[in-house]
C-alpha positions as CSV (number, residue, x, y, z in Angstrom):
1,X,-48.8,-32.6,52.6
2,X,-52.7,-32.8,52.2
3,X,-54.3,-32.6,48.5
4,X,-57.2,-29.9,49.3
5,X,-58.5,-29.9,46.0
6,X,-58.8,-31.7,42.5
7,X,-60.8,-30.5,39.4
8,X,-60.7,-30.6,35.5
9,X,-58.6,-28.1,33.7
10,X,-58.9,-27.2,29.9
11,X,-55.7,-27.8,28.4
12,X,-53.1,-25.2,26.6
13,X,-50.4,-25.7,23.7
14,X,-48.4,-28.0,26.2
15,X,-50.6,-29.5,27.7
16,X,-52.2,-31.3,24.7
17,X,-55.1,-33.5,26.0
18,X,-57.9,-32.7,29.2
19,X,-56.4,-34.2,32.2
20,X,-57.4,-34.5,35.8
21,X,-55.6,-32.4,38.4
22,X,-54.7,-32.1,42.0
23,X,-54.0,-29.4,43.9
24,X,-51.8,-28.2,47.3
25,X,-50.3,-25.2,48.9
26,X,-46.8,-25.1,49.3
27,X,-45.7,-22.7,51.9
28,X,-42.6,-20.5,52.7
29,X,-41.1,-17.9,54.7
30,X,-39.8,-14.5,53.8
31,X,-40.3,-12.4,51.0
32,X,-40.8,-13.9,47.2
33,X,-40.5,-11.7,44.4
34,X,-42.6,-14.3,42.2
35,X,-42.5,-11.8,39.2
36,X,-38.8,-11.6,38.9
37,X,-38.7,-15.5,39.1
38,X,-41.1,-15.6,36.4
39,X,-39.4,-13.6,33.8
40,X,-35.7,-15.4,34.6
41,X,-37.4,-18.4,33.6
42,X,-39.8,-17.3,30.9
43,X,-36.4,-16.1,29.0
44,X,-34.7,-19.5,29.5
45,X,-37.8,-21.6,28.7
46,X,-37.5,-24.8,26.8
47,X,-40.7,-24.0,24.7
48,X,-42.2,-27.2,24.7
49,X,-41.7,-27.7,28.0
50,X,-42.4,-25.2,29.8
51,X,-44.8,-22.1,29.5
52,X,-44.4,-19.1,31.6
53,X,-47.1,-16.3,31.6
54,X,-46.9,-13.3,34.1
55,X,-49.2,-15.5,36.4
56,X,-47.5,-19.4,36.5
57,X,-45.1,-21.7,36.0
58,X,-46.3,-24.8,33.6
59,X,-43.7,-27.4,33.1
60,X,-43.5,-31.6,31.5
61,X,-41.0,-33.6,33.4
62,X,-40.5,-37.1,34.8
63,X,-39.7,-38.9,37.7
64,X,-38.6,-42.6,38.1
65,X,-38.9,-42.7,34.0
66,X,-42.4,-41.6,34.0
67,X,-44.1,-38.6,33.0
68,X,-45.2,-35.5,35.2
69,X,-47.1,-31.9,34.4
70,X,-46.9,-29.5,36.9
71,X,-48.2,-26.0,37.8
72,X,-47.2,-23.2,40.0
73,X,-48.9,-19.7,40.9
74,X,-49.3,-17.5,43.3
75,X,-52.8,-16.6,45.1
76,X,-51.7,-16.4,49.1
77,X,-49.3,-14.3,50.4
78,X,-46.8,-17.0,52.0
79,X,-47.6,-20.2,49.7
80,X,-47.3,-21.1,46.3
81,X,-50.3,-23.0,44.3
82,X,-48.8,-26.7,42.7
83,X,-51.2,-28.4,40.8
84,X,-50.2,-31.5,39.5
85,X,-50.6,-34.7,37.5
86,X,-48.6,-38.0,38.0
87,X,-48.4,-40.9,36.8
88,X,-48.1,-43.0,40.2
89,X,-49.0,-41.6,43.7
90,X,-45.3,-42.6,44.4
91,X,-44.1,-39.7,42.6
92,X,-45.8,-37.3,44.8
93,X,-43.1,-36.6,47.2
94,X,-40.3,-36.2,44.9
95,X,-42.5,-33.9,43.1
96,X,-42.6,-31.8,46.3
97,X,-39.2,-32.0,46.8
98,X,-38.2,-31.2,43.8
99,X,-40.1,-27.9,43.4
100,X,-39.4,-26.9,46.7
101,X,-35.6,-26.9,45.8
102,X,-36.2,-25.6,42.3
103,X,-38.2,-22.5,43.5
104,X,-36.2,-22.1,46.6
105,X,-38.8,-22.1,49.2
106,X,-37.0,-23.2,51.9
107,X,-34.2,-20.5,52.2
108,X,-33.9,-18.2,55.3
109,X,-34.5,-15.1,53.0
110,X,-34.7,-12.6,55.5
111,X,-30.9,-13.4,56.9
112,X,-29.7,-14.0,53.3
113,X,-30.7,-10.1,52.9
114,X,-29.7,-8.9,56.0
115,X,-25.9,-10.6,54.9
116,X,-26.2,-9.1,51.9
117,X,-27.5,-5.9,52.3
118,X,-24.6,-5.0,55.7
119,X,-22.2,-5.2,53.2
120,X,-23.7,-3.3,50.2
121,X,-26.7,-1.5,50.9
122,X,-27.1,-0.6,47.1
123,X,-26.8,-4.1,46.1
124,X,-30.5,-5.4,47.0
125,X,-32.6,-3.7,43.9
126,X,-35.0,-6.1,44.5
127,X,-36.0,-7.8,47.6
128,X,-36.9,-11.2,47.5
129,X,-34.9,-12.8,45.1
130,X,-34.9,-16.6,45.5
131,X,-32.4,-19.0,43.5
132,X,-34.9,-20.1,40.2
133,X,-33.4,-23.8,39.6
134,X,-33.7,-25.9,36.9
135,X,-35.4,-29.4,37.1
136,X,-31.9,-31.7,37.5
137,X,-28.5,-31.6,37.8
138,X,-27.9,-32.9,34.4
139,X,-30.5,-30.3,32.9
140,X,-28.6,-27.5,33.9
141,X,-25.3,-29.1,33.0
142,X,-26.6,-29.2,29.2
143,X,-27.7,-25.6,29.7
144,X,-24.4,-24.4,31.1
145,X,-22.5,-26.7,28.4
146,X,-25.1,-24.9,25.1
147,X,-24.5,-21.6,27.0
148,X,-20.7,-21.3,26.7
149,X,-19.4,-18.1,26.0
150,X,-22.4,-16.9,24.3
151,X,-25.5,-14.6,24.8
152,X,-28.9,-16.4,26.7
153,X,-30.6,-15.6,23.6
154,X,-28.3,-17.9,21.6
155,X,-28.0,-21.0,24.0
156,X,-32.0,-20.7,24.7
157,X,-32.4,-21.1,20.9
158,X,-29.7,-23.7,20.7
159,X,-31.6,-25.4,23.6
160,X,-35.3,-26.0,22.3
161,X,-33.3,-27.1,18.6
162,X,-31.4,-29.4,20.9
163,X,-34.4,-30.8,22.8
164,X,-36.9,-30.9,20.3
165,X,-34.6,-32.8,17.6
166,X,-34.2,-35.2,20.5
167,X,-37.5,-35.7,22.4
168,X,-41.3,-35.0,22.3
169,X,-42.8,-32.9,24.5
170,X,-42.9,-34.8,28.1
171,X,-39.5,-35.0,29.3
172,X,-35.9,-33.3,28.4
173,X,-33.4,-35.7,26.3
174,X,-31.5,-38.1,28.7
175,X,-28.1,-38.5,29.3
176,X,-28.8,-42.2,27.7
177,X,-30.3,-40.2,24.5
178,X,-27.7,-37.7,24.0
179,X,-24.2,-39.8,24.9
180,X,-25.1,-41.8,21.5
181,X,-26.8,-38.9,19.6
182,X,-25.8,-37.6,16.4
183,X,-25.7,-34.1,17.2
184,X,-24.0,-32.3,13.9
185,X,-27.7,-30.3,13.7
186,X,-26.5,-28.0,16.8
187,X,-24.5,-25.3,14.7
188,X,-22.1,-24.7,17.3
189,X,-18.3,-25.7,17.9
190,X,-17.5,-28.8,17.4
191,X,-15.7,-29.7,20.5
192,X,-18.6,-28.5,22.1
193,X,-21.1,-30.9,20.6
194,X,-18.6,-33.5,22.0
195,X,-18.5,-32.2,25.4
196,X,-22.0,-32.6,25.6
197,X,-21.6,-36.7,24.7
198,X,-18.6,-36.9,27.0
199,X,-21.2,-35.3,29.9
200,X,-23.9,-37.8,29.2
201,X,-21.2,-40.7,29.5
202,X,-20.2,-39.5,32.9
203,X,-23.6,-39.3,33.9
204,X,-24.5,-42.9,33.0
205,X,-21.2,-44.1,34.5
206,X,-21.9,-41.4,38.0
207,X,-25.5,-40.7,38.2
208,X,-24.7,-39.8,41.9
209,X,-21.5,-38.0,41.2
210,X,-21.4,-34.2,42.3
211,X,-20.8,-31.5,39.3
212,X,-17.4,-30.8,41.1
213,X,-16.6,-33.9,39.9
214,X,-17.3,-33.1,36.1
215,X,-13.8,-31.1,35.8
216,X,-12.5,-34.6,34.9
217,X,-14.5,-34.3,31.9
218,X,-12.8,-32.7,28.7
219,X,-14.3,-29.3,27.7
220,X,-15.9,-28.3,30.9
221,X,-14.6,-26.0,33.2
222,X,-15.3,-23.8,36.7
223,X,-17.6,-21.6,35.3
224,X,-19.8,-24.6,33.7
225,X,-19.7,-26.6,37.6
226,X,-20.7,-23.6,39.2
227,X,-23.8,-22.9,37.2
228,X,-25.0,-26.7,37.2
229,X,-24.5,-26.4,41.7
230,X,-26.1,-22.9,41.1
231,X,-29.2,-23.9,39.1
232,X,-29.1,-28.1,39.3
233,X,-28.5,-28.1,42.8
234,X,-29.7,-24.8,44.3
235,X,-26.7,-24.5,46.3
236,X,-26.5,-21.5,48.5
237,X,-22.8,-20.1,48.2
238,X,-22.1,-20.4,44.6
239,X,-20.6,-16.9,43.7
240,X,-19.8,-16.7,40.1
241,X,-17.2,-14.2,40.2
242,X,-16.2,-15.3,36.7
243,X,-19.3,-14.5,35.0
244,X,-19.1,-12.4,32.3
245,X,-22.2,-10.0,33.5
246,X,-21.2,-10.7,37.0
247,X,-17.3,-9.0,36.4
248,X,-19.1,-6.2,34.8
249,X,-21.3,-5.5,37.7
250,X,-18.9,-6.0,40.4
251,X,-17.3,-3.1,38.9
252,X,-19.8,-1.1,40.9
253,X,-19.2,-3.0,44.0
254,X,-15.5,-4.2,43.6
255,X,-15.5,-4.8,47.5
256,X,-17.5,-8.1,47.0
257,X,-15.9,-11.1,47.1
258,X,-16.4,-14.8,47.3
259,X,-15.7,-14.7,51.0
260,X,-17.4,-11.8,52.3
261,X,-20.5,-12.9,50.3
262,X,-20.3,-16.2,51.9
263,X,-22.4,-18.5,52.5
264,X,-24.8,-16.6,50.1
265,X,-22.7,-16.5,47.4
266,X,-25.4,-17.8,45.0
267,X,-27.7,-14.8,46.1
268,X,-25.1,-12.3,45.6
269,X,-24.7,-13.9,42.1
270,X,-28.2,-12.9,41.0
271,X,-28.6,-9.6,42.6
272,X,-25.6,-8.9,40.4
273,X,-26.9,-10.0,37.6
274,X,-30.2,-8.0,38.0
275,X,-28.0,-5.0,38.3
């Protein structure tokens, strides 16, 4: 992938000092309905680390330990605008193949539709839905685990108390930072707060280890797996039939199922949920 451009930008409320960026075009196939992707994730933004305008996608992250900023918006038809700094060149690629899997550019959309659309024509309100990930595996585990059984409202707002009590403003808490963290300032369950430790331990022990693998893990069930493989992984075919908005959707189309909707299961999911 070739840099094609680099300039100065002036800097916003996250993006608290001038800093030199570089810019590429990151291409896709298909339909992209960037606007729907914007507002999913401008509800569930951490707010200071991320910013979401009806234009772009501003984030902080890291990679290898050190920090990232990165920018996405949309000015070609078929290609999405990243502007970027890092902290090493190294850190280029992963950058790339992280946002590639986190805005799901690299799905067949136009057979996902087809699929989708032979078995319920009413069920595409929206064409071009894309699966809007989170940065990491063990991101969207903490957002699943905050999320339980309550609104998005409530676990966004339990989410930037979490992250800012724990972090500054360039990276989300790790797994290192929340297995030995105090966290009686989340007003929430109990045995939730602990779920959360006992997830960070398992991640230090099993950075590698699959979210299937988290059942072993006290307080977390199928529900919580499926969104970290929905949203951490970007996997295709996760069909959350267990959703609370999902059950109440699929009353309208009660012929869907987890394996008629296969292997776009994870599509189906959020055309439900935009019903």
């Amino acid at each position: 992938m070739m840099v094609i451009q680099s300039d100065s930008i002036t800097p916003n409320i996250i993006e608290p000092n001038p800093i030199e960026t570089n810019t590429i075009e990151l291409n896709y196939k298909g339909a992209l309905d960037w606007q729907y992707m914007l507002d999913f994730y401008q509800r569930r933004a951490i707010s200071h680390l991320e910013r979401i305008d009806n234009l772009q996608y501003t984030r902080h992250a890291q990679i290898d330990k050190m920090p990232i900023w990165f920018r996405l918006s949309k000015n070609h038809p078929q290609s999405l605008t990243l502007e970027y700094q890092l902290s090493s060149d190294s850190q280029l690629n992963p950058l790339i193949n992280a946002v590639r899997r986190m805005f799901d550019l690299d799905s067949d959309l136009e057979a996902i539709q087809k699929h989708l659309h032979a078995l319920s024509p009413t069920l595409i309100k929206r064409a071009g839905i894309r699966i809007p990930g989170v940065w990491s595996t063990w991101e969207a585990g903490v957002r699943a685990v905050l999320g339980q059984q309550i609104s998005v409202t409530a676990a966004i707002n339990h989410l930037n108390h979490f992250t800012k009590q724990l972090t500054n403003h360039q990276h989300f808490p790790s797994p290192q930072q929340v297995a030995t963290a105090d966290l009686s300032f989340l007003k929430m369950p109990q045995r939730r707060k602990e779920t959360l430790n006992r997830l960070a331990e398992f991640i230090i022990e099993s950075p590698q280890a699959h979210p299937s693998q988290w059942l072993a893990i006290k307080g977390i069930g199928p529900w919580t797996i499926q969104y970290a493989q929905l949203r951490g992984l970007s996997e295709k075919n996760c069909f959350l039939s267990n959703d609370l908005v999902v059950k109440k959707a699929l009353a309208k189309f009660p012929h869907l199922t987890a394996d008629n909707v296969s292997p776009y299961g994870s599509y189906a999911t959020f055309h439900l949920w935009n019903q």
